[in-house]
Jmol script that loads the backbone (N, CA, C; Angstrom):
load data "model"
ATOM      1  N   UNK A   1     -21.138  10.642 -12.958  1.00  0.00           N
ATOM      2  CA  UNK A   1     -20.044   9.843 -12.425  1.00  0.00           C
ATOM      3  C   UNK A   1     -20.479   8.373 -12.480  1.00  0.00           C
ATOM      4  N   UNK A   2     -19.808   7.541 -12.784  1.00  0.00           N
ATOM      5  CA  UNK A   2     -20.403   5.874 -13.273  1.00  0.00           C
ATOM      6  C   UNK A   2     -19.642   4.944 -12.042  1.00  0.00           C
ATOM      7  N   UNK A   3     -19.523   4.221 -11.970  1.00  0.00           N
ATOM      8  CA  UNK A   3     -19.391   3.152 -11.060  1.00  0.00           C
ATOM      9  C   UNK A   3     -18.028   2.967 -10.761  1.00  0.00           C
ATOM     10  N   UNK A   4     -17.081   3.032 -12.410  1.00  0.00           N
ATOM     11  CA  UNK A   4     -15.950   2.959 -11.846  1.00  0.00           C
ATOM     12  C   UNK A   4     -14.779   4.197 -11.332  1.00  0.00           C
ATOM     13  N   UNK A   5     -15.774   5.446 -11.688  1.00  0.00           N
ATOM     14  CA  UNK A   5     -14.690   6.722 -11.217  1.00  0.00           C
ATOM     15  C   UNK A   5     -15.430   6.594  -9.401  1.00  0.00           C
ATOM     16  N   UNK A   6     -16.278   5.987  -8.841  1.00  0.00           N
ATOM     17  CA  UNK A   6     -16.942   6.537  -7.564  1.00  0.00           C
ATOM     18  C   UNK A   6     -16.202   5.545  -7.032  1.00  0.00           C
ATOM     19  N   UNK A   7     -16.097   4.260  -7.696  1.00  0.00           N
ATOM     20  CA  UNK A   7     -14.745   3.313  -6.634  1.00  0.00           C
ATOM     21  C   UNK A   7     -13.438   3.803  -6.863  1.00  0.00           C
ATOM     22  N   UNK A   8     -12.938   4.444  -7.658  1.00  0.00           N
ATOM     23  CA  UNK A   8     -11.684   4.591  -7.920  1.00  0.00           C
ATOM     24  C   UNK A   8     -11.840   6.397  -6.427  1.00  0.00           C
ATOM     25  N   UNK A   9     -13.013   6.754  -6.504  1.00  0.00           N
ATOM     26  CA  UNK A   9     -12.479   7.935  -5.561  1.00  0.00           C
ATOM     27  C   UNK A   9     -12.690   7.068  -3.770  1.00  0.00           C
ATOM     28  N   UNK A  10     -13.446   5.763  -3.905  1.00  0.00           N
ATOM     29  CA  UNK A  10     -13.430   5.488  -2.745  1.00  0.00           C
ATOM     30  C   UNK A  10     -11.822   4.556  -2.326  1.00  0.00           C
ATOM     31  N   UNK A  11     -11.448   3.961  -2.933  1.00  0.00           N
ATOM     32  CA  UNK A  11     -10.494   3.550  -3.001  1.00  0.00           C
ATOM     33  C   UNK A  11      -9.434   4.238  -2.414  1.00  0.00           C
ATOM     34  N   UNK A  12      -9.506   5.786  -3.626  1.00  0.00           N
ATOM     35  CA  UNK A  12      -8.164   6.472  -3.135  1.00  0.00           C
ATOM     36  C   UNK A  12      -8.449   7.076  -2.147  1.00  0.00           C
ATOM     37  N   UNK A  13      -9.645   7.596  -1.431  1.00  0.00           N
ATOM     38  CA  UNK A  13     -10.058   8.210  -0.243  1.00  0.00           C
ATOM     39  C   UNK A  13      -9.522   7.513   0.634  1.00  0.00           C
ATOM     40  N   UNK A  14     -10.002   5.962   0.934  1.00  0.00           N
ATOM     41  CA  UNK A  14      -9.636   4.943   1.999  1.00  0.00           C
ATOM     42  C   UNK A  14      -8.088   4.517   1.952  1.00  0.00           C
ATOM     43  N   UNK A  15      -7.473   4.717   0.926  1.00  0.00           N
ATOM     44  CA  UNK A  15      -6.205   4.658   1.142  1.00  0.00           C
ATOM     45  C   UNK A  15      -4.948   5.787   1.573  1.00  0.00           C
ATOM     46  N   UNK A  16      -5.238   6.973   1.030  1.00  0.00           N
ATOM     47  CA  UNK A  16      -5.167   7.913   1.815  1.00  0.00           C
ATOM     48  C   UNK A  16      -5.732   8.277   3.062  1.00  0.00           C
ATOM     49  N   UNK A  17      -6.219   8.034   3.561  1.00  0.00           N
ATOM     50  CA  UNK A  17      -6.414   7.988   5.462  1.00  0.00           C
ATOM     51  C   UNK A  17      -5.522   7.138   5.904  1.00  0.00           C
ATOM     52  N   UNK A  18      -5.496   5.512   5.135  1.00  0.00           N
ATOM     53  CA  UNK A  18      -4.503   4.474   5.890  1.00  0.00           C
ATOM     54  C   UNK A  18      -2.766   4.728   5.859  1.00  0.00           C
ATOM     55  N   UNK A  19      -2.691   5.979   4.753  1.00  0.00           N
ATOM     56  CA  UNK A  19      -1.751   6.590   4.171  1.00  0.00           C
ATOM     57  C   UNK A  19      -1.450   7.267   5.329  1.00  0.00           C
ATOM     58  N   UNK A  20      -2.349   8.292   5.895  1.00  0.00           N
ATOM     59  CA  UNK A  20      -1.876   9.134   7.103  1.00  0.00           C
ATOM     60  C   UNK A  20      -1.878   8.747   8.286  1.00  0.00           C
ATOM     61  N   UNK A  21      -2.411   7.254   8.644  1.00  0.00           N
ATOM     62  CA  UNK A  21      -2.222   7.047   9.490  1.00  0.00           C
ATOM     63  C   UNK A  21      -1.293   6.423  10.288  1.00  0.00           C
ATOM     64  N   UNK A  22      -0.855   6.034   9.056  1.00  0.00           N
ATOM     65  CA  UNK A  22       0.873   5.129   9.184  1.00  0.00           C
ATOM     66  C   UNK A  22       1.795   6.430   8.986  1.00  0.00           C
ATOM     67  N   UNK A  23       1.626   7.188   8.561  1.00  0.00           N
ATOM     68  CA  UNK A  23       2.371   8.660   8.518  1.00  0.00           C
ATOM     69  C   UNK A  23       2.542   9.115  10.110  1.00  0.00           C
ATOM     70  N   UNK A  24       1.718   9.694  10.741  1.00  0.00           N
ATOM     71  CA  UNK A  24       1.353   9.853  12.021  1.00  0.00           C
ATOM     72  C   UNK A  24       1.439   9.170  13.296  1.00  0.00           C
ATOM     73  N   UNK A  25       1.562   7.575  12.610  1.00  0.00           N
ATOM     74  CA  UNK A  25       2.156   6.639  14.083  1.00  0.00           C
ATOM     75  C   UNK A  25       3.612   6.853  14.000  1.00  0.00           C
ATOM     76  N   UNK A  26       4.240   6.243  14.737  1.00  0.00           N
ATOM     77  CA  UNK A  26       5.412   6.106  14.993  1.00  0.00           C
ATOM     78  C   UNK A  26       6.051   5.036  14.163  1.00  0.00           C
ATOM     79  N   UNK A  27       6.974   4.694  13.804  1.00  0.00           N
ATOM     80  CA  UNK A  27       7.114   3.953  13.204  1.00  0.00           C
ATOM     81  C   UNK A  27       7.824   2.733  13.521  1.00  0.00           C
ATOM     82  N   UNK A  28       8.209   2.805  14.711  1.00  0.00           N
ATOM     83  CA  UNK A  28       8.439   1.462  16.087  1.00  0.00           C
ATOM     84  C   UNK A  28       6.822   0.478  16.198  1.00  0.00           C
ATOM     85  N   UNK A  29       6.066   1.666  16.335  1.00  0.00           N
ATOM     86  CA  UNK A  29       4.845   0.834  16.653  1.00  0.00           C
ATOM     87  C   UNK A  29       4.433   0.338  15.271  1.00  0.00           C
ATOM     88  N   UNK A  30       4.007   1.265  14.397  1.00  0.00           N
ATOM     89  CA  UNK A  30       3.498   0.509  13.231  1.00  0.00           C
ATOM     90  C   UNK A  30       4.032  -0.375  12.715  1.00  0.00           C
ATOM     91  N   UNK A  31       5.310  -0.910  13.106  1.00  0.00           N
ATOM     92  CA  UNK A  31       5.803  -2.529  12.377  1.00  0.00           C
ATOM     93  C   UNK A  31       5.763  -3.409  13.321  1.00  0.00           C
ATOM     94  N   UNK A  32       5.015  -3.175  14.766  1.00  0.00           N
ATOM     95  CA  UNK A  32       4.780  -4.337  15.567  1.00  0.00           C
ATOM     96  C   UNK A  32       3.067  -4.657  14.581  1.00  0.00           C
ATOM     97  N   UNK A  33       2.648  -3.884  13.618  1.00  0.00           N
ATOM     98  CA  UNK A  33       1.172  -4.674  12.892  1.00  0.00           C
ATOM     99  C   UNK A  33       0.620  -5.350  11.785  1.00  0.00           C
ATOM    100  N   UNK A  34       2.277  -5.743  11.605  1.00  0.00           N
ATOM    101  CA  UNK A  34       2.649  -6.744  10.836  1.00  0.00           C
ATOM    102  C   UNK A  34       2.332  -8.299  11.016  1.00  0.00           C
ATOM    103  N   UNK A  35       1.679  -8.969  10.734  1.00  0.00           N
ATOM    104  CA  UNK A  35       1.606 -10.052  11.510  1.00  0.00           C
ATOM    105  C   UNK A  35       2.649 -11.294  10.945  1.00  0.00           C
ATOM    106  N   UNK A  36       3.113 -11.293   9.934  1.00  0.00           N
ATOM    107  CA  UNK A  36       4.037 -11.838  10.067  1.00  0.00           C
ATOM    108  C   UNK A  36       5.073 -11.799  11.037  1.00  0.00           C
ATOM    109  N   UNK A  37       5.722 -10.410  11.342  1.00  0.00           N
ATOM    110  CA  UNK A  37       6.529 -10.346  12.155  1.00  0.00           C
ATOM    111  C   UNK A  37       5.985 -10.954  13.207  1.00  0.00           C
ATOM    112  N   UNK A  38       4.462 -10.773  13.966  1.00  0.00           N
ATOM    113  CA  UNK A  38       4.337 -11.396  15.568  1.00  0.00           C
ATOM    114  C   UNK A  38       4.328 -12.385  15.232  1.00  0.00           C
ATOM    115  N   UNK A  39       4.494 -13.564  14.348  1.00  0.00           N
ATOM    116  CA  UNK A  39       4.210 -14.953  14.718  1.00  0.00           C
ATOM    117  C   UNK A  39       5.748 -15.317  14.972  1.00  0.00           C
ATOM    118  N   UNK A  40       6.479 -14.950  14.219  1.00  0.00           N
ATOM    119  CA  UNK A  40       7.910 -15.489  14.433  1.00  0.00           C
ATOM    120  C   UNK A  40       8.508 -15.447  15.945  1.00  0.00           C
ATOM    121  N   UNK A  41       9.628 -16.379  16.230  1.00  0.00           N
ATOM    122  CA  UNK A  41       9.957 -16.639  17.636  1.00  0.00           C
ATOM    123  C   UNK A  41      10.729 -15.406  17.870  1.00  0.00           C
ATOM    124  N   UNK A  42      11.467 -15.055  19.249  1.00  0.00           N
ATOM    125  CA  UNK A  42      12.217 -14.065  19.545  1.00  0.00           C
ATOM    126  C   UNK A  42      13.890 -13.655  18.373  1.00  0.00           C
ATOM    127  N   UNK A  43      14.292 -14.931  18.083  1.00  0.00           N
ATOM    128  CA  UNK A  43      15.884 -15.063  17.808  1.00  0.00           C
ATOM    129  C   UNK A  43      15.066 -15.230  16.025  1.00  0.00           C
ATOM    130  N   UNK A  44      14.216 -15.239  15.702  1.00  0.00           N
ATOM    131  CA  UNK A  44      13.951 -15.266  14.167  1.00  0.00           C
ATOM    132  C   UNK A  44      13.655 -13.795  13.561  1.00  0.00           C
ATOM    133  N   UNK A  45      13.020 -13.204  14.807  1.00  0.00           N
ATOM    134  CA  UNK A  45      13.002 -11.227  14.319  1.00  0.00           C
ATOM    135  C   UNK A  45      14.011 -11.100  14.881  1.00  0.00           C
ATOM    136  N   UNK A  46      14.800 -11.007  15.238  1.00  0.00           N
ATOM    137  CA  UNK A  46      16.109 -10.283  14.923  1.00  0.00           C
ATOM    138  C   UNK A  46      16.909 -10.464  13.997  1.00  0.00           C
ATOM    139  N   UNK A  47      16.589 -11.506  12.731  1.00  0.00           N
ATOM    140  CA  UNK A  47      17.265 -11.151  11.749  1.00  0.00           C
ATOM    141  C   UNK A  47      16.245 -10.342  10.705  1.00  0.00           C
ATOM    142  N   UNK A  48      14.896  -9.857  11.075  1.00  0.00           N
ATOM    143  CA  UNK A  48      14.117  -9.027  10.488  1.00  0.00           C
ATOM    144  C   UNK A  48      14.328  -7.993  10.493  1.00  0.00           C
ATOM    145  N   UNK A  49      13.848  -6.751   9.606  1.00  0.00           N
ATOM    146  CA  UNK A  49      13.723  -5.297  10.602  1.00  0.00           C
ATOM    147  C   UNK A  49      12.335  -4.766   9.587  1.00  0.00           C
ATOM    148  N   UNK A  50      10.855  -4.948  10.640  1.00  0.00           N
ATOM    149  CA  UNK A  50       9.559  -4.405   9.877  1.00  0.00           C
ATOM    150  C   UNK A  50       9.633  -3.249   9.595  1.00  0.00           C
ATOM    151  N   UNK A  51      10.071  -2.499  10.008  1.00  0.00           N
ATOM    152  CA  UNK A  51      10.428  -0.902   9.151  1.00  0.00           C
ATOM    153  C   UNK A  51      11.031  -0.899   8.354  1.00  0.00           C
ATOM    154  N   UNK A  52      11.665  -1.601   7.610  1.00  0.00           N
ATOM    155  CA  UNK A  52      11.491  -1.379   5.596  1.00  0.00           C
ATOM    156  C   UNK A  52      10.059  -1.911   5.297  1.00  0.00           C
ATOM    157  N   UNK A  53       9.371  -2.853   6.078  1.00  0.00           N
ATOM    158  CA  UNK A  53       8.353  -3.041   5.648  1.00  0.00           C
ATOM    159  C   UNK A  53       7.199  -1.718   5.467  1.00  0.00           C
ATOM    160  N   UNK A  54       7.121  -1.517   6.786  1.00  0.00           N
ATOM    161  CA  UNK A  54       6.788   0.235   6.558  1.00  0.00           C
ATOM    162  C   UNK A  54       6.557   0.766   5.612  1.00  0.00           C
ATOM    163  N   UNK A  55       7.733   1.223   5.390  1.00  0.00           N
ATOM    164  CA  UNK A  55       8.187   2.063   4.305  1.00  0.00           C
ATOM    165  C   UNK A  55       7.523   1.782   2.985  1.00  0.00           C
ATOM    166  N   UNK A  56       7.913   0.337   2.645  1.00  0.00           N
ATOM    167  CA  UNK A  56       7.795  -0.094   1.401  1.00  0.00           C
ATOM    168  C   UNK A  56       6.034   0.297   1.223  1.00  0.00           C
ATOM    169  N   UNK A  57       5.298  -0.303   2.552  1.00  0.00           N
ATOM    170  CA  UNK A  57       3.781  -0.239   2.836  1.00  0.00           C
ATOM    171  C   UNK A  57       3.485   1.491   2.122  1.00  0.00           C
ATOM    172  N   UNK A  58       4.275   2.637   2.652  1.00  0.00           N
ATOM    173  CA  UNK A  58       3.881   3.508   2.533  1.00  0.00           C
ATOM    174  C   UNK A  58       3.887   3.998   1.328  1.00  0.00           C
ATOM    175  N   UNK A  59       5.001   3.422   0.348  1.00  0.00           N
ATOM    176  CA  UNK A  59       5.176   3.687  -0.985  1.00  0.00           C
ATOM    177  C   UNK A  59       4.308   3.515  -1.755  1.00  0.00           C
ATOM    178  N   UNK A  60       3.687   1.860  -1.349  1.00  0.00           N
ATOM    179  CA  UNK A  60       2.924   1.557  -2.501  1.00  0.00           C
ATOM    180  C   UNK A  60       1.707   2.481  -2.052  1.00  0.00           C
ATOM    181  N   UNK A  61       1.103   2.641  -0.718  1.00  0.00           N
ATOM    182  CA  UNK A  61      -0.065   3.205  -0.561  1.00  0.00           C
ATOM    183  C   UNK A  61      -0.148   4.340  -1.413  1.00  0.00           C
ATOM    184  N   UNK A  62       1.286   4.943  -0.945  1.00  0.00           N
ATOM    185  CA  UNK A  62       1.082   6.738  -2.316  1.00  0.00           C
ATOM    186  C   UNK A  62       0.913   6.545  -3.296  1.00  0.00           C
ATOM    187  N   UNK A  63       1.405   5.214  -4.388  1.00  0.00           N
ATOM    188  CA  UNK A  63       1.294   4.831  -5.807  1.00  0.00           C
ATOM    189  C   UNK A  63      -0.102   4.869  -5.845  1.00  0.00           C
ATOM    190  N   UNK A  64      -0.788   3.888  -5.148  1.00  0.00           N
ATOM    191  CA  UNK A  64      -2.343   3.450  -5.070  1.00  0.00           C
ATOM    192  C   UNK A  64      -3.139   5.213  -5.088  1.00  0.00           C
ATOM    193  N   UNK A  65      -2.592   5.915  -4.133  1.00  0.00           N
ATOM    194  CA  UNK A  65      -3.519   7.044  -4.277  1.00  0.00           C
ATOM    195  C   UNK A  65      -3.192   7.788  -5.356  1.00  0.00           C
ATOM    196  N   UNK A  66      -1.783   7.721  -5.921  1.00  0.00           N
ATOM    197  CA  UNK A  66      -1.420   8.504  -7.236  1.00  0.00           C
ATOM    198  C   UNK A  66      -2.497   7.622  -8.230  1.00  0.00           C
ATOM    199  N   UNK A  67      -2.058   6.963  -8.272  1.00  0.00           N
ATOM    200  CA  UNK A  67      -2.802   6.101  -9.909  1.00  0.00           C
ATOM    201  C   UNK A  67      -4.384   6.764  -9.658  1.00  0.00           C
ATOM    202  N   UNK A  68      -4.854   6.515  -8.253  1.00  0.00           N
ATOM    203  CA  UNK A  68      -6.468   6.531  -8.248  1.00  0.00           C
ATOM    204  C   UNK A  68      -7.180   7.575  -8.262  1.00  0.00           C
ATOM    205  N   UNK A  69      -5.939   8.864  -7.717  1.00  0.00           N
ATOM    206  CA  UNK A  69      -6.615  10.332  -8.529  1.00  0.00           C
ATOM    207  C   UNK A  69      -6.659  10.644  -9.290  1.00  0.00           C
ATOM    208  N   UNK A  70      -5.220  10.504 -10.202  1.00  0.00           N
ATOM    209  CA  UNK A  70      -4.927  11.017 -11.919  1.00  0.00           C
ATOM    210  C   UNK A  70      -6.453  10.353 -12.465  1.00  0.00           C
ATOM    211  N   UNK A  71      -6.258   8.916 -12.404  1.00  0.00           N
ATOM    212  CA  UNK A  71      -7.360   8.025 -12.826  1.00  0.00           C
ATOM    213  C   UNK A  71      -8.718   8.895 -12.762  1.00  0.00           C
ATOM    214  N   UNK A  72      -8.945   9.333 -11.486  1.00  0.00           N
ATOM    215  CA  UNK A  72     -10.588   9.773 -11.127  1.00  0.00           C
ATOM    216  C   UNK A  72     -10.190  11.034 -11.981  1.00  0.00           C
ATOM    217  N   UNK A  73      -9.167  11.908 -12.040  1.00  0.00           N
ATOM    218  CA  UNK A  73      -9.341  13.164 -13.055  1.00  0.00           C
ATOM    219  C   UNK A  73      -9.462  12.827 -14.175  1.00  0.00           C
ATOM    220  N   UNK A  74      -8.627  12.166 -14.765  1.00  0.00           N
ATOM    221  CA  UNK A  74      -8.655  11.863 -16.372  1.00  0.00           C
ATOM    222  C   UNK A  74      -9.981  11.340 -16.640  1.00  0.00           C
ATOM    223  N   UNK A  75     -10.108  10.102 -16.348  1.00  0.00           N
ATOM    224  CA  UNK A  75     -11.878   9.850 -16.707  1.00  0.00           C
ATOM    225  C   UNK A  75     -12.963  10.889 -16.661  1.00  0.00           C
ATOM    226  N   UNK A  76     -12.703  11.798 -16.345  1.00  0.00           N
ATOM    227  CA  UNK A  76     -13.839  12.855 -16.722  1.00  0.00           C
ATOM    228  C   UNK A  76     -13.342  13.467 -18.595  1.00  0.00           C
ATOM    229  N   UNK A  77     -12.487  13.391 -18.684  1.00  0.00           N
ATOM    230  CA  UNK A  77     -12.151  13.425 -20.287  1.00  0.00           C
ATOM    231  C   UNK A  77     -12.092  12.235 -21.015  1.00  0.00           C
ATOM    232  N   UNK A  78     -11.670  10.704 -20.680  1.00  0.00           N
ATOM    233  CA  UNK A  78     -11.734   9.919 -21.307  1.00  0.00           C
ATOM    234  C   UNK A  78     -11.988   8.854 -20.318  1.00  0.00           C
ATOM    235  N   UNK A  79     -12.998   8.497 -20.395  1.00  0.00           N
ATOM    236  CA  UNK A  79     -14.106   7.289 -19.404  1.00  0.00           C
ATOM    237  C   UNK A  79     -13.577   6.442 -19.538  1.00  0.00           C
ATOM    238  N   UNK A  80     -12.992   5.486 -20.399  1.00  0.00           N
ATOM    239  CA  UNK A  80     -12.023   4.415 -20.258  1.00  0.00           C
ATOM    240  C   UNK A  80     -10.801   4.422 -19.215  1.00  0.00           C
ATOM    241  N   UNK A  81     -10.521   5.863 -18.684  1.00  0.00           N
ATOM    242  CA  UNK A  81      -9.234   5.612 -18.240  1.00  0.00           C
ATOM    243  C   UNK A  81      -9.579   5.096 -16.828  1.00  0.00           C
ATOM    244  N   UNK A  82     -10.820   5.159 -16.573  1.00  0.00           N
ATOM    245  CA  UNK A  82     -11.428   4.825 -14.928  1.00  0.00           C
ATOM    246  C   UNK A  82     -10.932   3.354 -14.685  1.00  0.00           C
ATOM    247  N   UNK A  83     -11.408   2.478 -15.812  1.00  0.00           N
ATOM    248  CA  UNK A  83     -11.126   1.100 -15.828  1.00  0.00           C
ATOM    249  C   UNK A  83      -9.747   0.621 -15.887  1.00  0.00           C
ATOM    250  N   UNK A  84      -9.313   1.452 -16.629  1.00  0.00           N
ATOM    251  CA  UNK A  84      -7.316   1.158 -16.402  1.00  0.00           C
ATOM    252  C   UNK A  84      -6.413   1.634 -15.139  1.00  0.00           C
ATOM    253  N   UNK A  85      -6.800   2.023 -14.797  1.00  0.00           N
ATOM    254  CA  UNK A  85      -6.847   2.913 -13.589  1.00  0.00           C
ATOM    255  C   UNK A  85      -6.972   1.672 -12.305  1.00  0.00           C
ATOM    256  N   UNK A  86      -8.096   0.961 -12.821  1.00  0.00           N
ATOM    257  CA  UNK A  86      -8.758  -0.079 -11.451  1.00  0.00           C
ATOM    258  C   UNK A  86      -7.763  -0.843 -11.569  1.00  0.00           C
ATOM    259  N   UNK A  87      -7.756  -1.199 -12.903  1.00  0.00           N
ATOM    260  CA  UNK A  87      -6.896  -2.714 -13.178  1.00  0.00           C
ATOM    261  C   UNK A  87      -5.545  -2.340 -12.943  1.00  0.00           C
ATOM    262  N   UNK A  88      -4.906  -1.331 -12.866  1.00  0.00           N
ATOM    263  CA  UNK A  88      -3.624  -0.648 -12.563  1.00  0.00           C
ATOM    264  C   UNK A  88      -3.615  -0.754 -11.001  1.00  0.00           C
ATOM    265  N   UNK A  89      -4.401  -0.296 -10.233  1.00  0.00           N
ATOM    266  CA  UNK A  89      -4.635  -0.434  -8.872  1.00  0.00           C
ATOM    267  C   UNK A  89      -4.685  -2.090  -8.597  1.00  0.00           C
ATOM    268  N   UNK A  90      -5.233  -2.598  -8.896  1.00  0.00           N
ATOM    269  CA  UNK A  90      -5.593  -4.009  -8.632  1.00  0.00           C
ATOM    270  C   UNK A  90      -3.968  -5.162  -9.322  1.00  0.00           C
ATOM    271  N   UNK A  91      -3.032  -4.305  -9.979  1.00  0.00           N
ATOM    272  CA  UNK A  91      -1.761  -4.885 -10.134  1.00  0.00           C
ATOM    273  C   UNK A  91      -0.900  -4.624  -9.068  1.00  0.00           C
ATOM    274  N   UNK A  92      -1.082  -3.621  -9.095  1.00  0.00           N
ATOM    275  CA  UNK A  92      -0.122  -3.124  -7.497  1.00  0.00           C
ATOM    276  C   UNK A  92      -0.377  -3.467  -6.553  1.00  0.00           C
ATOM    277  N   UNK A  93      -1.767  -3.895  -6.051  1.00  0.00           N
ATOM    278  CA  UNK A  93      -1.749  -4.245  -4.917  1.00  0.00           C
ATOM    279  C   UNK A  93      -1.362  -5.900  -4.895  1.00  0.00           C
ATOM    280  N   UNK A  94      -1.501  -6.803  -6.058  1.00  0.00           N
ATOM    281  CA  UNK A  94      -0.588  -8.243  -6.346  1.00  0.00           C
ATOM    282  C   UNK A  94       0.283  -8.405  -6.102  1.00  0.00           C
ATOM    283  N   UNK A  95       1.326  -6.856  -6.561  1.00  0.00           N
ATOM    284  CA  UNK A  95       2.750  -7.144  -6.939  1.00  0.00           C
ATOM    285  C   UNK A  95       2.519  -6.880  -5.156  1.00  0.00           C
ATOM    286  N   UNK A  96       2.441  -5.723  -4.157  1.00  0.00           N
ATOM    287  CA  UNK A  96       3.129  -5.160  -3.071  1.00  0.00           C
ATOM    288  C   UNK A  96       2.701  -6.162  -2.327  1.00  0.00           C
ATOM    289  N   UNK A  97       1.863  -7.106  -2.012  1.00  0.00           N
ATOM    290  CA  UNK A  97       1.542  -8.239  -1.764  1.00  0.00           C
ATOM    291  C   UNK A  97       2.824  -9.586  -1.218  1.00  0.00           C
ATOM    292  N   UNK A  98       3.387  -9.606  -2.332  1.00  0.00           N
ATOM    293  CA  UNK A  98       5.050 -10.214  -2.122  1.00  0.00           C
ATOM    294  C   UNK A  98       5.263  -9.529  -1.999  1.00  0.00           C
ATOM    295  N   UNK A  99       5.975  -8.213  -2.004  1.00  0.00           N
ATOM    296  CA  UNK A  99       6.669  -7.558  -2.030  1.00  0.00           C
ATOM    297  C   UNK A  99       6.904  -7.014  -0.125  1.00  0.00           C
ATOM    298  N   UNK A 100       5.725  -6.660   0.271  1.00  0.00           N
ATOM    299  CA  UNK A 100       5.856  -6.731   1.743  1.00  0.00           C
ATOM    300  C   UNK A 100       6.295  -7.869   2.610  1.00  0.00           C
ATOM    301  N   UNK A 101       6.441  -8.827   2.070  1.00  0.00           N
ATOM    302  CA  UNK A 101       6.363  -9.818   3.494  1.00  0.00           C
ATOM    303  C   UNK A 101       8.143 -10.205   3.947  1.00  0.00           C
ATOM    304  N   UNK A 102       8.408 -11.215   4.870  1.00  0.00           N
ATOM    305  CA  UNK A 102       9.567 -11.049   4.915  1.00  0.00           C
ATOM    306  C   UNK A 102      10.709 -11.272   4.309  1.00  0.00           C
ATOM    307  N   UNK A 103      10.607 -11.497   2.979  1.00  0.00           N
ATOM    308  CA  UNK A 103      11.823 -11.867   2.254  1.00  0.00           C
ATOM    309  C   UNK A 103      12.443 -10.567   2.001  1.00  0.00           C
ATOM    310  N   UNK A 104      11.897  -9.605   2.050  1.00  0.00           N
ATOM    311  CA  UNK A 104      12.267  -8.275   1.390  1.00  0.00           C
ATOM    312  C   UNK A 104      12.912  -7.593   2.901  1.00  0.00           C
ATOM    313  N   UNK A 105      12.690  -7.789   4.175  1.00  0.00           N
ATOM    314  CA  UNK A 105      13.254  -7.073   5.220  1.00  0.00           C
ATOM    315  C   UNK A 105      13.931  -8.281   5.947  1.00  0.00           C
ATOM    316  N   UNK A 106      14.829  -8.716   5.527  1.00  0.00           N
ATOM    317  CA  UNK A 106      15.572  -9.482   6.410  1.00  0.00           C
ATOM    318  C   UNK A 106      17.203  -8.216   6.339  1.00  0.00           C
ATOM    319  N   UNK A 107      17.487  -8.494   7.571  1.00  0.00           N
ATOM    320  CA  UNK A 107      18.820  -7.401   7.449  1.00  0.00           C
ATOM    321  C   UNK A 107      20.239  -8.416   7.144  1.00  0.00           C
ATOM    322  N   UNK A 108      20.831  -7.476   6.171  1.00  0.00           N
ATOM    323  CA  UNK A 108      21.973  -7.884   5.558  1.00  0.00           C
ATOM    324  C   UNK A 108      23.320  -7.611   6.665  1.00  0.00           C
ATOM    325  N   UNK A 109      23.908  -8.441   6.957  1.00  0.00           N
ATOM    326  CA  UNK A 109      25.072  -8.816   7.804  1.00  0.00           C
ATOM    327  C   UNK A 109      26.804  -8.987   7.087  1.00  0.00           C
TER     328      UNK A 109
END
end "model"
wireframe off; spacefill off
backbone 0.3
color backbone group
């Protein structure tokens, strides 16, 4: 096993736990741990709602663990795919990056 299938299984290990653990909270609480949302004043989250943020959080996390298992399986047949795999992981987490914050959960009126 070489360097990049043992990060690609630590990766998807550690993201799958953060996967279940946002699974398992509630989902009232888990968008008060947003910190965007706590900085804003009272009358500025209420045109928010952090549970699409959630959600969206939880999506990409499953992508991240999809890409990073196929990835850790396939590289045992073709060792290159470990590295595409990273750099595939390491796009998604750019893109979900914007993609979480609040432009994407403001509620439509």
């Amino acid at each position: 096993m070489d360097k990049f299938q043992s990060g690609l299984l630590a990766i998807s290990s550690a993201t799958l736990l953060i996967f279940i653990i946002y699974t398992l909270v509630n989902e009232k609480k888990s968008s008060k741990w947003f910190k965007w949302y706590n900085q804003m004043d009272s009358e500025e989250q209420k045109k928010y709602n952090p549970i699409i943020a959630v959600h969206k959080l939880k999506r990409a996390l499953f992508l991240i663990v999809l890409v990073g298992i196929s990835g850790f399986l396939i590289s045992f047949y073709i060792p290159s795919i470990s590295v595409a795999a990273f750099v595939l992981i390491f796009i998604i987490l750019l893109v979900f990056i914007g993609y979480l914050g609040p432009r994407g959960c403001k509620i439509e009126k």
